[in-house]
C-alpha positions as CSV (number, residue, x, y, z in Angstrom):
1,X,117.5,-6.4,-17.4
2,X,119.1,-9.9,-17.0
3,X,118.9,-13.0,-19.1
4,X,115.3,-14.0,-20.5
5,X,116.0,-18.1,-19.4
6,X,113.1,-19.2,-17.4
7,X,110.2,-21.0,-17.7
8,X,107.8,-21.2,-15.0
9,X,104.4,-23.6,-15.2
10,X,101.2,-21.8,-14.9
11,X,98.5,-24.1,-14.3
12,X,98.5,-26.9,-16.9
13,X,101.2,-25.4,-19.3
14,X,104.4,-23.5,-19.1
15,X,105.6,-20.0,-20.2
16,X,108.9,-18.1,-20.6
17,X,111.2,-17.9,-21.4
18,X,111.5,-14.4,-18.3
19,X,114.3,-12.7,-16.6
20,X,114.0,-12.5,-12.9
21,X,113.1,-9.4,-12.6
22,X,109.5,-10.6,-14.8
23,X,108.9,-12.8,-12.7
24,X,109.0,-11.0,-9.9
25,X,106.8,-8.9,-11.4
26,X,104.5,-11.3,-12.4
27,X,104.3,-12.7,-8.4
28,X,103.3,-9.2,-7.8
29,X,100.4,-8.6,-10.1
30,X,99.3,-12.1,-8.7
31,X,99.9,-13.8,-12.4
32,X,102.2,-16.4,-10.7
33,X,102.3,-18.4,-7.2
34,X,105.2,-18.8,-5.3
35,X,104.4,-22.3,-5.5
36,X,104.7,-22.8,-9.0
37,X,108.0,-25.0,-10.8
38,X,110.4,-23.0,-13.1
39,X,113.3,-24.3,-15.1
40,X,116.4,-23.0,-16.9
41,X,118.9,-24.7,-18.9
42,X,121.6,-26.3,-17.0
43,X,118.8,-27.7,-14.8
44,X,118.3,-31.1,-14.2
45,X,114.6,-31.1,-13.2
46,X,112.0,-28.4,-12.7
47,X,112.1,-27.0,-9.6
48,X,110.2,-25.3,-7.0
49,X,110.3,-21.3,-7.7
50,X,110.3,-20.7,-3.6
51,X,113.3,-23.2,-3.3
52,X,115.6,-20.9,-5.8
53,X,117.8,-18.1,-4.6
54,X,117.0,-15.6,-7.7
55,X,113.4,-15.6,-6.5
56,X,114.2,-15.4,-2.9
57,X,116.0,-12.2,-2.7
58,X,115.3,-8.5,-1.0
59,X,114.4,-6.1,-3.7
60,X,116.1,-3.2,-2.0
61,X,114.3,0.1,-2.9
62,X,115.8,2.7,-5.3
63,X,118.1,5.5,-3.4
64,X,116.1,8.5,-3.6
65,X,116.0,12.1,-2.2
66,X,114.3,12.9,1.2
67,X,111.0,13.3,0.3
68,X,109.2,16.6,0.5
69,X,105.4,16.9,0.5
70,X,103.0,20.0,-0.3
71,X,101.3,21.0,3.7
72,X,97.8,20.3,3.5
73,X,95.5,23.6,5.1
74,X,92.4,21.6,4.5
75,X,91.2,18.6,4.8
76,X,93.0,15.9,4.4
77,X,91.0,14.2,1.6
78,X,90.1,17.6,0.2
79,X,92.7,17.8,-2.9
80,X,90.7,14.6,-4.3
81,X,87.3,15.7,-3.7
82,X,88.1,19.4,-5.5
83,X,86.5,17.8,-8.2
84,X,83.3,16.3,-6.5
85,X,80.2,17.1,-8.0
86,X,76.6,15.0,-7.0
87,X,75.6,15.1,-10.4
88,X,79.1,13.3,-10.7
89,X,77.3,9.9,-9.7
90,X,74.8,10.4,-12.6
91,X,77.0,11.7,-15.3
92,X,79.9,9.7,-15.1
93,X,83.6,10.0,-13.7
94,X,83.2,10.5,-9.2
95,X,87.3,10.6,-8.7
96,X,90.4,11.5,-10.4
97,X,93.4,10.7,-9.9
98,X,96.1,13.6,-9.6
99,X,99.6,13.4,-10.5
100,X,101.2,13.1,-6.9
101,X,102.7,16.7,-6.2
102,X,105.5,15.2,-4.1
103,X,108.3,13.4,-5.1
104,X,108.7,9.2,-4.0
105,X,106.8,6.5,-4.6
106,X,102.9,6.8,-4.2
107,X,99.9,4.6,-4.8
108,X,96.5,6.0,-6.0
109,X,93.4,4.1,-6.2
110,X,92.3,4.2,-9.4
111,X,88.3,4.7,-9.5
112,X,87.0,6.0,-13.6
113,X,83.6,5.1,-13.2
114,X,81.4,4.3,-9.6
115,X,79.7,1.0,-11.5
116,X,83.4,-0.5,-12.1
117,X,84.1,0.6,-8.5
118,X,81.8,-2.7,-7.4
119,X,84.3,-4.7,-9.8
120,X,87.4,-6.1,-7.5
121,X,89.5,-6.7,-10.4
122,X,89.4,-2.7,-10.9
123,X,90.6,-1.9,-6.7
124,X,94.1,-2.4,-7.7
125,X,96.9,-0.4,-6.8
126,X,98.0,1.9,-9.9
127,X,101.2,1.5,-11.5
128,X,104.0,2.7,-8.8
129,X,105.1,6.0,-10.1
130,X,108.5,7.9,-9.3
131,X,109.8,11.2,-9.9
132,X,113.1,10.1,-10.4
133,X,114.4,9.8,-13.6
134,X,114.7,6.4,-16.0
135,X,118.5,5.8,-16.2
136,X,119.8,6.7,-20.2
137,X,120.7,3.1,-20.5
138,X,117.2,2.0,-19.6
139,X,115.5,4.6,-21.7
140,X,117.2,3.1,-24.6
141,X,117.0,-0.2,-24.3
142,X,113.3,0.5,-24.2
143,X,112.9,3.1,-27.3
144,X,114.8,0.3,-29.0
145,X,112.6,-2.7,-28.1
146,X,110.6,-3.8,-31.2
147,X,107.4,-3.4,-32.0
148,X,105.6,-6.8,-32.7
149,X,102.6,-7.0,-34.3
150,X,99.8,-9.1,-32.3
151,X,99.4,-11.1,-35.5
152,X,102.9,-12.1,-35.5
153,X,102.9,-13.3,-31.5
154,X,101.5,-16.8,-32.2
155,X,105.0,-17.2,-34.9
156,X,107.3,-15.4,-32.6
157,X,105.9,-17.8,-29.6
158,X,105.9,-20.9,-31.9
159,X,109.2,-19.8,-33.3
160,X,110.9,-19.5,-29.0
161,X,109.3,-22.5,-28.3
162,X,110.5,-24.8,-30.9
163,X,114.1,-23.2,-30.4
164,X,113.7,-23.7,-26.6
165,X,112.7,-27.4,-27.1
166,X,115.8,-27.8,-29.9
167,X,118.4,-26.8,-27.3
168,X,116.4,-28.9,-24.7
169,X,117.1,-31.9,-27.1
170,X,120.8,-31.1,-27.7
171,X,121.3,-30.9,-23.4
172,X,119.8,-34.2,-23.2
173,X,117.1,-33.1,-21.0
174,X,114.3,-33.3,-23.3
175,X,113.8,-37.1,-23.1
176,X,113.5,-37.0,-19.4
177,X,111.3,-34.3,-19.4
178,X,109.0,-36.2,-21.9
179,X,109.0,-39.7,-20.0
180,X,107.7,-37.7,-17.0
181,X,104.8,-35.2,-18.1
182,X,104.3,-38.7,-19.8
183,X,103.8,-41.0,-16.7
184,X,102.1,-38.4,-15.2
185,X,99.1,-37.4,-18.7
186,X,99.3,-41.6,-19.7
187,X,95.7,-42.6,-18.7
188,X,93.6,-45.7,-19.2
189,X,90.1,-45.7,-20.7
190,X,87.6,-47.5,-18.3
191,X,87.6,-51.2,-18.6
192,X,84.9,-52.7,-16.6
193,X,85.3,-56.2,-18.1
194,X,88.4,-56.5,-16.2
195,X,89.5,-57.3,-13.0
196,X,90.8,-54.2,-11.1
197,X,93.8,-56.0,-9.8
198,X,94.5,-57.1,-13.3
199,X,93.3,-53.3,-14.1
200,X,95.9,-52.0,-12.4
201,X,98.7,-54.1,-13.4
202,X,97.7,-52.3,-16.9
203,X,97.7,-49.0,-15.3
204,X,101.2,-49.5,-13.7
205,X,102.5,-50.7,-17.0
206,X,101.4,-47.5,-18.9
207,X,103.0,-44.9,-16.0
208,X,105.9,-46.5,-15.8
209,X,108.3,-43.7,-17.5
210,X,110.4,-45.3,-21.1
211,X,113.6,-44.7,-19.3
212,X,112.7,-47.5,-16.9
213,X,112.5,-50.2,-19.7
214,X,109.9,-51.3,-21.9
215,X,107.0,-52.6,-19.2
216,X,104.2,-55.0,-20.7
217,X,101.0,-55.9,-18.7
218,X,98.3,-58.3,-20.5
219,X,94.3,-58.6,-18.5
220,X,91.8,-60.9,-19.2
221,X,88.4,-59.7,-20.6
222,X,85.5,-61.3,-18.2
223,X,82.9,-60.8,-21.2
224,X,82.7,-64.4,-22.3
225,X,85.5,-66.5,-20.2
226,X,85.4,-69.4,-23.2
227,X,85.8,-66.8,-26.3
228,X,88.7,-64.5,-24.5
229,X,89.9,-61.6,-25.7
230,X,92.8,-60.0,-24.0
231,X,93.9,-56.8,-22.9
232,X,97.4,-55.5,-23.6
233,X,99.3,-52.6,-21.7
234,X,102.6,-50.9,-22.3
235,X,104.6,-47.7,-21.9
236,X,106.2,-48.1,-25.4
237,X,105.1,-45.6,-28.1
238,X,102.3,-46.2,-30.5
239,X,102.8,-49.3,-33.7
240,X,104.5,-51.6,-31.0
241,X,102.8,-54.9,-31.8
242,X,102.7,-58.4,-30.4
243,X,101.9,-61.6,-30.8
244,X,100.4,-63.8,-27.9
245,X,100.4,-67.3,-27.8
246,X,97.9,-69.5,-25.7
247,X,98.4,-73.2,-24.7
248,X,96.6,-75.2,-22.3
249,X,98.1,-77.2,-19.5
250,X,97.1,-80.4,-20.5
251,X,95.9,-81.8,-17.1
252,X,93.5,-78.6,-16.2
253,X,92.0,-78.8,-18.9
254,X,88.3,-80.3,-19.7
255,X,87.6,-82.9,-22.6
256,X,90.9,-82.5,-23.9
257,X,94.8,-82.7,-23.4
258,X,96.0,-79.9,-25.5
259,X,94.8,-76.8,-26.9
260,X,97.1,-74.1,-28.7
261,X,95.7,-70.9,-29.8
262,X,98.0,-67.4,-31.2
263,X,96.1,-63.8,-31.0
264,X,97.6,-60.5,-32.6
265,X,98.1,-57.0,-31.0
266,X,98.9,-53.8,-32.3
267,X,99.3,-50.8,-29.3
268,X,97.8,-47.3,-29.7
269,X,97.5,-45.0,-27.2
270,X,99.3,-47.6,-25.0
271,X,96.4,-49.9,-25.4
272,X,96.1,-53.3,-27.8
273,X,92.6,-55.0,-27.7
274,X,92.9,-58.9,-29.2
275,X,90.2,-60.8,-31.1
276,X,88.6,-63.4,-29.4
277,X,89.8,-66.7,-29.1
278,X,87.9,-69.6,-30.3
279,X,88.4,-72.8,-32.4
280,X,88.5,-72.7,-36.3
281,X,84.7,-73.7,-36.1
282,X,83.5,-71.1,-34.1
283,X,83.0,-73.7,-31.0
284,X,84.3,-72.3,-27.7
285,X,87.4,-72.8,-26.0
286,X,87.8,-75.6,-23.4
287,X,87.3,-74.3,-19.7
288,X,90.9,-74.8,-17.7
289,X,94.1,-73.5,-16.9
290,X,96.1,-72.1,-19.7
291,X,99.9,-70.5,-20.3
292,X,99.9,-67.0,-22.0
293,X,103.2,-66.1,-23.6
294,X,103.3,-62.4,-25.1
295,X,106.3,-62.2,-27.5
296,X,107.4,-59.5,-29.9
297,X,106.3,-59.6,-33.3
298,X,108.6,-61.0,-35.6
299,X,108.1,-58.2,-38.1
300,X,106.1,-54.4,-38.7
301,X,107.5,-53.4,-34.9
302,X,108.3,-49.4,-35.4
303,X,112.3,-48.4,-35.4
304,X,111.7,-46.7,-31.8
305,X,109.4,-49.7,-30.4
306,X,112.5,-52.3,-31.7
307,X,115.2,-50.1,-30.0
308,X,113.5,-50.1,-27.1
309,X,112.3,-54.1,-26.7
310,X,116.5,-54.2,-27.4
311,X,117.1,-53.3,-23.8
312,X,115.6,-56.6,-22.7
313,X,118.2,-59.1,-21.2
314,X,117.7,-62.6,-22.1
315,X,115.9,-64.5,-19.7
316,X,115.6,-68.5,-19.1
317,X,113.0,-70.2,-20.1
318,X,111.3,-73.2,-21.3
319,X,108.9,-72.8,-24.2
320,X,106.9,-75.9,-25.5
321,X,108.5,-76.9,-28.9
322,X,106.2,-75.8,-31.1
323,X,106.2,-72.2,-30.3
324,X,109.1,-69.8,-31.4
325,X,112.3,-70.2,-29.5
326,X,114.1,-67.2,-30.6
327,X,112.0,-64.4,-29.9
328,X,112.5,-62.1,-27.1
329,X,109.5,-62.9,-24.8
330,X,108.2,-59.9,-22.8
331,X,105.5,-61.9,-20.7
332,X,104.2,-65.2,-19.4
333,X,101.3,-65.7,-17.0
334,X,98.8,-68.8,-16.0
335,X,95.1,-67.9,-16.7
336,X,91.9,-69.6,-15.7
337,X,89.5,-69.7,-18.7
338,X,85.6,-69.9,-17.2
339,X,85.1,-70.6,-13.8
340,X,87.1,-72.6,-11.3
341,X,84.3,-74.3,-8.9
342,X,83.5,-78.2,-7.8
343,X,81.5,-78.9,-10.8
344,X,84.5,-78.1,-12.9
345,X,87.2,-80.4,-10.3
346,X,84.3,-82.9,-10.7
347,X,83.9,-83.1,-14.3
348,X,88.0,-83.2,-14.5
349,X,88.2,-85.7,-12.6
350,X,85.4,-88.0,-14.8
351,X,87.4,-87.0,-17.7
352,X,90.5,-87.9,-16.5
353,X,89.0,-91.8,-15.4
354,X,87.8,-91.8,-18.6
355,X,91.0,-91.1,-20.2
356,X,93.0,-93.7,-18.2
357,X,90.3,-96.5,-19.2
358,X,90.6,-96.0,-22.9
359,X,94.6,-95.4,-23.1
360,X,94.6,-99.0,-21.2
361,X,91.7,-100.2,-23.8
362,X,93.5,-98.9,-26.8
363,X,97.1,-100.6,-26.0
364,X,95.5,-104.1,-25.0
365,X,93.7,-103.4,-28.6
366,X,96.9,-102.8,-30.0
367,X,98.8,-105.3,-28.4
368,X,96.0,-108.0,-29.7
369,X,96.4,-106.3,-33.1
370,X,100.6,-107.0,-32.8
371,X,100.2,-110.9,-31.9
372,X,97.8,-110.9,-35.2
373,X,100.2,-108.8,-37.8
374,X,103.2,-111.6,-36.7
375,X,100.7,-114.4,-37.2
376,X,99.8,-113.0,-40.4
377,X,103.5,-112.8,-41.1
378,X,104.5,-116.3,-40.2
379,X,101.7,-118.0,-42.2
380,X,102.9,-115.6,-45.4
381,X,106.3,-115.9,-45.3
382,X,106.9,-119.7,-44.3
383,X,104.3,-120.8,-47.3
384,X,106.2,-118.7,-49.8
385,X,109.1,-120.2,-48.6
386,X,108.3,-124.0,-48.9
387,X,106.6,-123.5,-52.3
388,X,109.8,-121.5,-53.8
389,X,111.7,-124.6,-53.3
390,X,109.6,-126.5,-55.7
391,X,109.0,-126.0,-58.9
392,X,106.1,-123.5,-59.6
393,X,103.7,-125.5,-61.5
394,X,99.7,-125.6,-60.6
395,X,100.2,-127.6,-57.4
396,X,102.3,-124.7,-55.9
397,X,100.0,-122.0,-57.1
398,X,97.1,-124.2,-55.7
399,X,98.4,-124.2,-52.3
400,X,99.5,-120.3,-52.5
401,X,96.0,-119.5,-53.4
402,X,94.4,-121.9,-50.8
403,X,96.6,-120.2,-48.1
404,X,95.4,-116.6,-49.7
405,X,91.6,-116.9,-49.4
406,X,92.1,-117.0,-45.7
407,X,94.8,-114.8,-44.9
408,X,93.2,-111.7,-47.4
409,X,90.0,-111.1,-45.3
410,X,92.1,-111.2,-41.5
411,X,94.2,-108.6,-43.0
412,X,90.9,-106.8,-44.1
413,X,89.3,-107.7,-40.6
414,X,92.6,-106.1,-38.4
415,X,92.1,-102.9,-40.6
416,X,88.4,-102.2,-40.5
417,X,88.8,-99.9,-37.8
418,X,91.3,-98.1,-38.5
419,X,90.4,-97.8,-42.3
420,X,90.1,-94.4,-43.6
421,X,91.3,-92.4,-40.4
422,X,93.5,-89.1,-41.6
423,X,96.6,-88.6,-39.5
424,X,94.7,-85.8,-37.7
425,X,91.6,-87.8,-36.6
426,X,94.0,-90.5,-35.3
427,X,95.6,-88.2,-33.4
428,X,92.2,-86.5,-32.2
429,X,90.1,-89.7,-31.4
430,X,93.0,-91.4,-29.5
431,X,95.0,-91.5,-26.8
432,X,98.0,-93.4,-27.9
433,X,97.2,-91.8,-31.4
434,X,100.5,-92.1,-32.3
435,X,100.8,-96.0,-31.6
436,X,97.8,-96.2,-33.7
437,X,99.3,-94.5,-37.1
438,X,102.4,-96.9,-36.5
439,X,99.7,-99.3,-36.8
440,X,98.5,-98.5,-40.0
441,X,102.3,-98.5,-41.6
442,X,103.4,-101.5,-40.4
443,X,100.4,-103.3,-41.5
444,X,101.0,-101.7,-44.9
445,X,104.5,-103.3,-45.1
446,X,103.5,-106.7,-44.4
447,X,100.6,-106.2,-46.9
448,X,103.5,-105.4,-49.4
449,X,105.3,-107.8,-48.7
450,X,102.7,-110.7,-49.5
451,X,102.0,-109.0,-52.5
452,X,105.5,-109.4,-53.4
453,X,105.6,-113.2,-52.8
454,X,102.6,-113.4,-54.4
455,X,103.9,-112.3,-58.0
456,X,106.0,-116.1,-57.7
457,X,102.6,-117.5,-58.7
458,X,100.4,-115.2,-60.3
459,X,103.7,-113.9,-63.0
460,X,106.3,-115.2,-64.8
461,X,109.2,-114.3,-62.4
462,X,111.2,-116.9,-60.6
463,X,112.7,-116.4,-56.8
464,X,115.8,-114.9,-57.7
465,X,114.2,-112.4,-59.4
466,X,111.9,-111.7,-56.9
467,X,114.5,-112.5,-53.9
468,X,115.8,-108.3,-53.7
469,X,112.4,-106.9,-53.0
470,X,111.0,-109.5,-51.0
471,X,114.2,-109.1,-48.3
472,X,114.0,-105.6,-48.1
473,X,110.3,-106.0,-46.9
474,X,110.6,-108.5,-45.3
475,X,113.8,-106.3,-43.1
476,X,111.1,-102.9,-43.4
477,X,108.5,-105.4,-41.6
478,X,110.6,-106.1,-39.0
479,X,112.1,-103.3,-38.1
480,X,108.6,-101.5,-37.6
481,X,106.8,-104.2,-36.3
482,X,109.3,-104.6,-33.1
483,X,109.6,-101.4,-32.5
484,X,105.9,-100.9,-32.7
485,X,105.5,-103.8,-30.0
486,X,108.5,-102.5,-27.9
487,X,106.4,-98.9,-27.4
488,X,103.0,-100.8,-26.9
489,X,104.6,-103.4,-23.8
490,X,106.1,-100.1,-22.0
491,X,103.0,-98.1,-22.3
492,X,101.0,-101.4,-20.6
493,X,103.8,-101.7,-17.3
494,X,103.7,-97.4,-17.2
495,X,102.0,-97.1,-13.8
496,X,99.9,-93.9,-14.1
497,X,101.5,-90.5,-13.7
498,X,102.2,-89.6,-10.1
499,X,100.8,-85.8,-10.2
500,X,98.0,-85.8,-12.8
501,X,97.2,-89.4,-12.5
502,X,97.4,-89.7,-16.2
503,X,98.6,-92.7,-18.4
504,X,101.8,-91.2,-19.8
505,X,102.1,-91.1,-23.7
506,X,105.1,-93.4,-24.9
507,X,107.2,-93.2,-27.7
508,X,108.5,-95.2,-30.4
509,X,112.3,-95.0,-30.2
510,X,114.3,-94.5,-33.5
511,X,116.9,-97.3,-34.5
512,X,119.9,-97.5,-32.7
513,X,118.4,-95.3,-30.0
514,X,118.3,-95.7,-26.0
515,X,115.5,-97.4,-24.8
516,X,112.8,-94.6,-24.1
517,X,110.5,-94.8,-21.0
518,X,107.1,-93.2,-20.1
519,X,107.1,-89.2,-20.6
520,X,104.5,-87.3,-18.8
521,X,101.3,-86.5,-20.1
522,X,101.6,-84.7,-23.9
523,X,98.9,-83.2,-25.8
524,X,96.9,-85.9,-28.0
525,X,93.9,-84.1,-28.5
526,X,92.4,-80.9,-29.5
527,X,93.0,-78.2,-32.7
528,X,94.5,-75.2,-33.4
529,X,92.0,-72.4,-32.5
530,X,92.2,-69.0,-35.0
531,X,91.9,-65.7,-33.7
């Protein structure tokens, strides 16, 4: 008997391990197809059993002495039917088989009952009998084969199988094995709130076998296009977990310039579902175009998802600022939230007028409010300045005071709009938010600094005293205020923006810095959606 090492796959599983000579066998008795795979260690695949040699050879026929046979005087199907009796059909057995009286190789039908004759699986040729003797070798290798009881089987089997998968492991071939019977089981429960070409990105994503790198496909549900949920695919085992981060392109999208939203996913069964994405109120999500970046999850991953995401080769790319920079990013893609028709290019394009007349209406505000603060300014500072000269006596305070009933309600009047506004609402409810809240500070300084004069005639200190903190706003005032006016002017001679048609969002350039020009449209508006 040769070596017990193969396995052979019978229908949806596999067995073995068998010698040759068992599976020869077994294609005889019909329990295996000649079409079937088998496998053996050293092997680098599983194989088909036809394309083998050891399957494909002449079983020659044992050497045995010229046959001699017994002459029949009768008929020739006489010696069966010696026992033929027609109450036979009634009572039970109609043929028996005799031991052949020659010697060779014969095959009897074997027929106990004329009911199971009807039965095909019972019209089978009888085990092949010979006269010839078992070698002694033979006879003792099976006297010595050990009885195992049925009981036991299922441990034995367990016990070869897990020993056959161990020295799989050790040859290396396990792993391959595995990422192909995986490709070929990994299936996708039906989505039908998904595109099918976006289905079977997902699909691809999932068969592609682990040895071809970590594959990631995301899908949009259609279910409510302005509270999305996403769909993520991937061939990387169970735990693996994401994080997906969406941001609106600030010219395709409606009523606002900016929208940022971040969504979790945790894979099982190849398969992560998000939660829908919406605003922190519950309000749905602008309709538009929007970036999706799918990026690994900065902690929780499983050992064998973080080995595997470490096979990814940095790639270039250009996040927006505010997202993380140092994670390895596994997917980007441009979505369309809603629907993309002509009412939604026409109500764009309203927007988009109406956002170029109020950036213009809010820097000619501005720029009205600048020529106001350095009026303000001059009438403070040159009256604080001709009084210190003198001494401070009621005359001086007089004229101080005079000077003070008209300049304290203009100062109330420039700040009546903006009174009140948070950081975020100015950044919300304007354009050139950010020219606004400059606004607000510088007008704070110059209301400091008149309060400082001020203290020369409503206290007891004199102008040396007072002389430190009065220069040091007086420098803070300044500094802020021209600035401030340097970003206004540029935003007023930036033509519009020559793709979007967009006013472009200026900024106000740091001391000692280069002159900065128009940028391109930025977000100004919108929040921070949960998930």
């Amino acid at each position: 008997m040769s070596e017990k090492k193969w396995f052979i796959y019978v229908g949806d599983h596999h067995e073995g391990p068998f010698s040759v000579e068992e599976v020869t066998e077994g294609l005889g008795a019909g329990r295996f197809s000649r079409t079937a795979f088998v496998w053996s260690d050293g092997m680098k695949d599983w194989a088909p059993l036809a394309d083998l040699p050891d399957f494909n050879r002449e079983t020659p026929l044992p050497v045995q002495s010229e046959p001699t046979f017994t002459p029949v005087t009768a008929s020739p199907i006489s010696p069966i039917l010696e026992t033929y009796s027609p109450m036979a059909v009634e009572t039970g057995p109609v043929l028996e088989a005799r031991e052949p009286t020659s010697t060779g190789l014969t095959s009897i039908i074997e027929i106990k009952n004329l009911e199971d004759a009807t039965r095909a699986e019972m019209l089978r040729p009888a085990e092949l009998k010979s006269t010839t003797s078992s070698r002694p070798s033979e006879r003792a290798a099976i006297e010595k084969t050990p009885f195992i009881p049925k009981k036991l089987k299922p441990l034995v089997y367990a016990i070869v199988i897990l020993f056959c998968i161990v020295a799989l492991q050790k040859a290396g071939a396990l792993r391959e094995i595995e990422n192909r019977l995986g490709s070929l089981l990994s299936t996708l429960p039906e989505l039908p709130d998904v595109a099918p070409p976006e289905y079977e990105e997902l699909r691809k994503a999932v068969k592609t076998p682990l040895s071809n790198g970590p594959q990631v496909s995301i899908a949009l549900s259609k279910a409510d296009p302005l509270s999305p949920l996403f769909y993520v695919a991937s061939n990387l085992p169970d735990g693996a977990r994401f994080e997906i981060y969406v941001e609106g392109v600030g010219h395709r999208i409606l009523n606002t310039l900016s929208f940022s939203g971040k969504l979790d996913v945790e894979m099982l069964k190849h398969l992560g579902k998000s939660a829908a994405l919406r605003y922190p109120d519950g309000k749905p999500i602008p309709r538009g175009e929007y970036d999706i970046y799918v990026m690994e999850a900065p902690s929780g991953q499983p050992d064998l998802v973080y080995k595997e995401l470490l096979q990814l080769a940095p790639i270039a790319r250009t996040l927006p600022n505010h997202l993380p920079q140092e994670r390895r990013l596994v997917l980007t893609k441009r979505i369309f939230f809603g629907t993309k028709d002509a009412t939604y290019e026409q109500r764009l394009k309203e927007f988009h007028d109406g956002l170029v007349a109020k950036a213009k209406s809010e820097l000619m505000e501005l720029s009205q409010a600048a020529a106001t603060l350095e009026s303000q300014a001059l009438v403070s500072i040159s009256t604080y300045d001709r009084l210190k000269r003198q001494p401070i006596g009621p005359k001086q305070k007089q004229a101080w005071n005079d000077m003070n009933r008209t300049w304290r309600p203009i100062q109330a009047q420039i700040m009546q709009k903006y009174a009140g506004l948070s950081a975020e609402q100015t950044k919300e409810n304007y354009f050139h938010g950010n020219l606004v809240s400059e606004f607000i500070v510088v007008e704070k300084i110059l209301s400091d600094l008149h309060s400082a004069q001020e203290k020369l005639f409503t206290t007891n200190a004199n102008a040396a005293q007072l002389e430190p903190e009065v220069v040091d706003s007086r420098n803070q005032f300044e500094l802020r205020k021209n600035r401030w006016k340097s970003a206004i002017e540029r935003g007023l001679a930036s033509p519009a923006h020559a793709v979007t048609g967009l006013p472009g969002h200026v900024t106000i350039t740091e001391p000692n810095a280069p002159e900065a020009g128009r940028s391109a449209p930025a977000p100004s508006a919108g929040g921070k959606p949960n998930g």
